[in-house]
N, C-alpha and C positions, 0 to 999 in steps of 0.2 A: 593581517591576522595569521596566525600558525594553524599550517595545515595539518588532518589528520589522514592518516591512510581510510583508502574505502572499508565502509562495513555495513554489515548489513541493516536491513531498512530500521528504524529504531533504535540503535544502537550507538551512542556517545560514549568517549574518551576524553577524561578530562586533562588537559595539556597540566605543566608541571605550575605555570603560571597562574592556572586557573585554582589551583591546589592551595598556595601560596594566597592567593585572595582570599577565600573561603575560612584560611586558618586564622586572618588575623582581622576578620569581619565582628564587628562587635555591635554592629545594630539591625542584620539580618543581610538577607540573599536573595536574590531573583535569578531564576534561570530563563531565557530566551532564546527560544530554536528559531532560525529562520530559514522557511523555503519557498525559492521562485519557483511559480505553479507555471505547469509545460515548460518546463525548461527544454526537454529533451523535443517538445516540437521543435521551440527557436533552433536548437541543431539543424534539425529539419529543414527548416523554412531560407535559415541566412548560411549554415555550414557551421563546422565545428569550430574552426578558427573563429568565428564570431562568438561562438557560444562562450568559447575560453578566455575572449576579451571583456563580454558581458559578466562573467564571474568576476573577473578583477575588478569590474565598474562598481560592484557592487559591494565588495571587500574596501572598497576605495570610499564608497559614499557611506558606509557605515561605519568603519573608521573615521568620519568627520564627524558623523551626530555622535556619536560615542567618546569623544574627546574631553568634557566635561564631565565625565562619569565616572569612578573607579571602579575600570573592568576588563574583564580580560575575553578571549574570543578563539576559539577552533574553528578553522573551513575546513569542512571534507565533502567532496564535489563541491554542490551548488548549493550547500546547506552549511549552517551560521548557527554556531551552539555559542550563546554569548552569558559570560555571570556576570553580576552586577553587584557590588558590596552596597547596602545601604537598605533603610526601612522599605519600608511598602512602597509610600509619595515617592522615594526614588526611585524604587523599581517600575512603577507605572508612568513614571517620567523618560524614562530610558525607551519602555515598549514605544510610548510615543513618539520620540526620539526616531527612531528605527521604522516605525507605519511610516511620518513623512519625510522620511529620505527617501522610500523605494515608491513614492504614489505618484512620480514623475516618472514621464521615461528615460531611456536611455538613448545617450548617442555614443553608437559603436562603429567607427569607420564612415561609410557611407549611408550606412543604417540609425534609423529612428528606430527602438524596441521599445513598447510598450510590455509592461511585466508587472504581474500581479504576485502579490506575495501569500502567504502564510503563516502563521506566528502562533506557535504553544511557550505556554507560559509555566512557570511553578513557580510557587515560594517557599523556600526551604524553613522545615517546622523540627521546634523541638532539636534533636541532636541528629537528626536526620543525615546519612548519608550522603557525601557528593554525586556518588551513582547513580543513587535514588532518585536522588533530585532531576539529575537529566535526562534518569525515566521517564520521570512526570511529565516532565518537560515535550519528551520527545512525543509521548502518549499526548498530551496536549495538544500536538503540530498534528497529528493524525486525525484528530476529530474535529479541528479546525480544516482541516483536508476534504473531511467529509462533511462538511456542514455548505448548505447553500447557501448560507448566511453570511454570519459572521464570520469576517477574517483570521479574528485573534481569540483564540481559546484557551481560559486562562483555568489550570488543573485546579480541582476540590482540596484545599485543606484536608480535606477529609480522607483521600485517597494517598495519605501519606502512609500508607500502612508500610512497613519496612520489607523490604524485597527479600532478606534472610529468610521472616516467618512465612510469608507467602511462598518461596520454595521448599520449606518444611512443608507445609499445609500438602502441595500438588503431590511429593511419595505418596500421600495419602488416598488424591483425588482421585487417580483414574482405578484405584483397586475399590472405593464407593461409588463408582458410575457418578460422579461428578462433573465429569467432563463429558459434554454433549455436543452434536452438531445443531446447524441447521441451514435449509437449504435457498438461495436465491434466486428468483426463477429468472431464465432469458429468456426473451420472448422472440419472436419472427416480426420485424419488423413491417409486410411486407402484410401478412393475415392475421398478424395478434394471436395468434399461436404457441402456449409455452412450448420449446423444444428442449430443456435442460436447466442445471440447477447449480448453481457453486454451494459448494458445502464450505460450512463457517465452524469456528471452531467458538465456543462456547466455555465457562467454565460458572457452573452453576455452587458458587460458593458457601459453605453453611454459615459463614457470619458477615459476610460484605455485601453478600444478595449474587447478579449475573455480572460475571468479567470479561472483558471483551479479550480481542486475540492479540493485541498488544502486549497487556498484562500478562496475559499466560505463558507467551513465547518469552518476554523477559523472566519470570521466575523460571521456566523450564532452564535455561541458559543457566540462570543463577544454582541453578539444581543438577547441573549437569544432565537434564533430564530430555535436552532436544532430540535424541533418535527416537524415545521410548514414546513421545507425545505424538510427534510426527505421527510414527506407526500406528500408535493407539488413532488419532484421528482419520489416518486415511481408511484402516480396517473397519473403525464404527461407521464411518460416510456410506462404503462400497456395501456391507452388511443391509445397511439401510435400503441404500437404493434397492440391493436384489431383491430387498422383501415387500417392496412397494405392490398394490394390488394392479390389476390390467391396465388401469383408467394410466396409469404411469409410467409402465412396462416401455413404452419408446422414449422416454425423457433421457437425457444424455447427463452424468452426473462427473463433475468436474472438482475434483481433488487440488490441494495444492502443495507442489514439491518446493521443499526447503534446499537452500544452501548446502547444508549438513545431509541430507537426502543425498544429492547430485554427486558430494565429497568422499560417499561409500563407493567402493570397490562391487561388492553383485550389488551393487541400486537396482539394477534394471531387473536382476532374478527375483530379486525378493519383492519389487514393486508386482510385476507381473504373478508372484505365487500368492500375493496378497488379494489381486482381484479373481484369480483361478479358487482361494477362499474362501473368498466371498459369495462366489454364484455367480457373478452378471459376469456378461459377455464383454471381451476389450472393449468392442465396438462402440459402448456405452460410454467408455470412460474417456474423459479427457484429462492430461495433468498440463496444469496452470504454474508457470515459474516466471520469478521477475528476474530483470538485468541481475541484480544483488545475487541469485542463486549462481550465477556464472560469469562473476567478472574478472573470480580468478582461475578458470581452465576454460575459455570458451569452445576449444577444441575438443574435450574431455567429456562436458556439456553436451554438447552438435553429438559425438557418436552415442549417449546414451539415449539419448532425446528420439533419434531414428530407427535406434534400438526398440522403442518404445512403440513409435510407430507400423513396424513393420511387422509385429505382430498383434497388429490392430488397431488401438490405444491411438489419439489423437492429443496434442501439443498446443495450446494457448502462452501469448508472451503477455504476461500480465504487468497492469501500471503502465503502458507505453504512455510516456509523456511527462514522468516524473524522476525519472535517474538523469545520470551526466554519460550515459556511453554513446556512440557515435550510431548510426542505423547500422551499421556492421553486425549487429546481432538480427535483425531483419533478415537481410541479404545472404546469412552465412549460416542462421539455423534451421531444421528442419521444423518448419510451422505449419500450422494448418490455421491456427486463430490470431489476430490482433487485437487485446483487447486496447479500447483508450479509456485513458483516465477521466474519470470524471471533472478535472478542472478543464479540458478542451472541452469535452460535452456540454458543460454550463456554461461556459465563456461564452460561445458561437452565436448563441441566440442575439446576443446582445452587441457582439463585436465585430465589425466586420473583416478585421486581418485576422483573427482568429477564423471564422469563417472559412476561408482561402487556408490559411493552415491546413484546417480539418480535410477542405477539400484532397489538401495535397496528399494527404494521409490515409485518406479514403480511398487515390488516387494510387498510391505505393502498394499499398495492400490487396490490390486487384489488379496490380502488373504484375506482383509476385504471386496470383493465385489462391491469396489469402483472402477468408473471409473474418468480419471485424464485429466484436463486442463493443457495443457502448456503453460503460458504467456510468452509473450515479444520474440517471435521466427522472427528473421530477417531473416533469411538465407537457404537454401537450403541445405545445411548441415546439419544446426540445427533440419528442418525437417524429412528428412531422419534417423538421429541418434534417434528421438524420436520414429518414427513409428517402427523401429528395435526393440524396446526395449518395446513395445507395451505398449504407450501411448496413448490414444483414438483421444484425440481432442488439438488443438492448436487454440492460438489468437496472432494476432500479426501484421507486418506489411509488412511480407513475403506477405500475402493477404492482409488487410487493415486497416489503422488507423481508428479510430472513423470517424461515415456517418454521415451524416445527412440521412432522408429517401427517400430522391430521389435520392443518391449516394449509397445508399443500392437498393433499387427496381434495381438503372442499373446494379449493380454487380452481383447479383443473379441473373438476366436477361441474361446475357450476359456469359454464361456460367457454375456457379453455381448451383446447382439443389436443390428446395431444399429438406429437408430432417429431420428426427424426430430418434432425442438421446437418 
């Protein structure tokens, strides 16, 4: 398969081949994203040499179910953005195709890898865009990410709204308070304690209803509008938290830096004149960045990051467990948080090299000093296995989905205490 250069999370290019499909498609299109969940543990676990063997395995066994299909395929890292020429029946023949090629494991070297997949889907509607399409697509692979369920999440017809008018729509949104947060609590593994909140980005639409932050960050991009959103959302998050009433006053409120963030020159002045602002104290705030925000100056990254720290302000590497970079960003940034992905945290209950994975990772993360988030914990199980294994904190919806902050003040309220990380 042809490779693409890295980009950031959500984001496909369509190769010239895949262009060329598309145009002379006369009974429709399927798009299909694929991603190996923990990838970036297997790094972990067997080394990077294995990890970049296991991509080939995989480029290699989809290449075969794929042989009978007309279609074409971009790899960038560990992720498989595949089109498919043909009706519906093909394209749900294809997806099939793809689920049982990766439901075996792999043999890489000396290694048996067992590897679970991911799969967003779209079908391109109307005169729709190729770009769009692999929005959908990729926006599919996200909530298939986040679903405890089902593996393969196949995007709404309906959510084919065109990326163009949706980036006209957003000039509009954040000058009508449009655009809102809200906040996700993390809890103390240890007392059931909230101690802090990731703030979500919202976009409360006047004719689609609520749009998550996939959508938004695509039309923002589309609109040239990713500094002005960013800022707009870190300033409305930081505002917020200052004005929370006492019962809240110790929660630590956790912002998250963009690529485009990290890529400015004063990032660090104007992050830090944003929470000066706002009113709260550094001490309160954490910013949250994924591999993606620094794969292309990690150097550049590392001094703003400490920057960040050293006058107060604390650092989470968020999604550990879902890119292709080596632990080199572990070992080399200034951190204070690890969070893990939610496909370790669901795995583990159920698996036991995942298990030993998590271990080991739980294991890194407290040779280095760090303490660790666990996202996406449903379950009571799921909790109990991480406090064993001494995990600090969890988010999820064991306790609660994204608040708003009158659904935060009563949860805290109502038995929560709160409490400082």
């Amino acid at each position: 398969m042809q490779r693409a250069a890295g980009r950031r999370r959500g984001e496909r290019s369509a190769s010239e081949e895949q262009v060329r499909l598309v145009a002379h498609a006369t009974h429709g299109v399927t798009a299909v994203t694929v991603a190996p969940t923990s990838f970036e543990i297997v790094n972990a676990a067997y080394g990077r040499a294995t990890g970049d063997h296991l991509v080939d395995a995989i480029d290699a066994r989809l290449s075969g179910a794929l042989v009978e299909f007309d279609s074409a395929a971009v790899r960038s890292g560990a992720t498989f953005t595949i089109i498919v020429s043909g009706d519906a029946q093909v394209g749900d023949a294809a997806v099939d195709a793809v689920e049982r090629a990766l439901e075996h494991p792999f043999r890489v070297g000396d290694e048996t890898v067992h590897l679970g997949a991911r799969i967003g889907v779209a079908r391109m509607t109307g005169d729709e865009a190729l770009d769009h399409l692999l929005r959908r697509a990729a926006e599919a692979l996200a909530h298939a990410r986040a679903s405890e369920g089902a593996t393969t999440r196949v995007a709404a017809e309906g959510s084919g709204v065109p990326l163009a008018a949706l980036a006209a729509d957003l000039h509009r949104a954040m000058e009508r308070d449009e655009i809102d947060v809200r906040f996700q609590p993390q809890v103390n593994l240890i007392d059931s304690r909230i101690v802090g909140v990731e703030a979500l980005a919202r976009w409360q639409h006047p004719r689609l209803g609520v749009l998550g932050a996939e959508t938004l960050l695509a039309a923002a991009d589309r609109a040239g509008l990713g500094n002005a959103l960013s800022d707009h959302v870190q300033a409305l998050a930081l505002r917020r938290a200052a004005n929370w009433p006492d019962a809240l006053s110790g929660l630590r409120i956790a912002v998250n830096v963009t690529a485009t963030d990290l890529s400015r020159t004063p990032f660090v002045s104007r992050f830090l004149a944003r929470v000066h602002e706002a009113g709260i104290a550094p001490g309160r705030v954490t910013a949250e960045v994924t591999e993606e925000a620094m794969i292309d100056n990690l150097r550049a990254a590392g001094v703003g990051l400490a920057a960040l720290r050293a006058a107060g302000c604390r650092v989470a590497l968020d999604d550990f467990g879902t890119g292709y970079s080596s632990l080199s960003y572990v070992a080399t940034l200034p951190l204070d948080y690890l969070k893990i992905d939610r496909s370790l945290t669901q795995a583990a209950v159920g698996d036991a090299r995942n298990r030993v994975v998590l271990q080991g990772v739980l294991g890194i993360a407290e040779g280095l000093g760090l303490e660790t988030i666990a996202e996406g914990v449903e379950t009571e199980a799921q909790r109990l296995l991480l406090a064993a294994r001494g995990c600090t904190y969890y988010q999820g919806f064991l306790c609660a989905g994204p608040l708003d902050d009158a659904a935060l003040i009563a949860l805290v309220g109502n038995g929560s205490s709160k409490g400082k990380s």
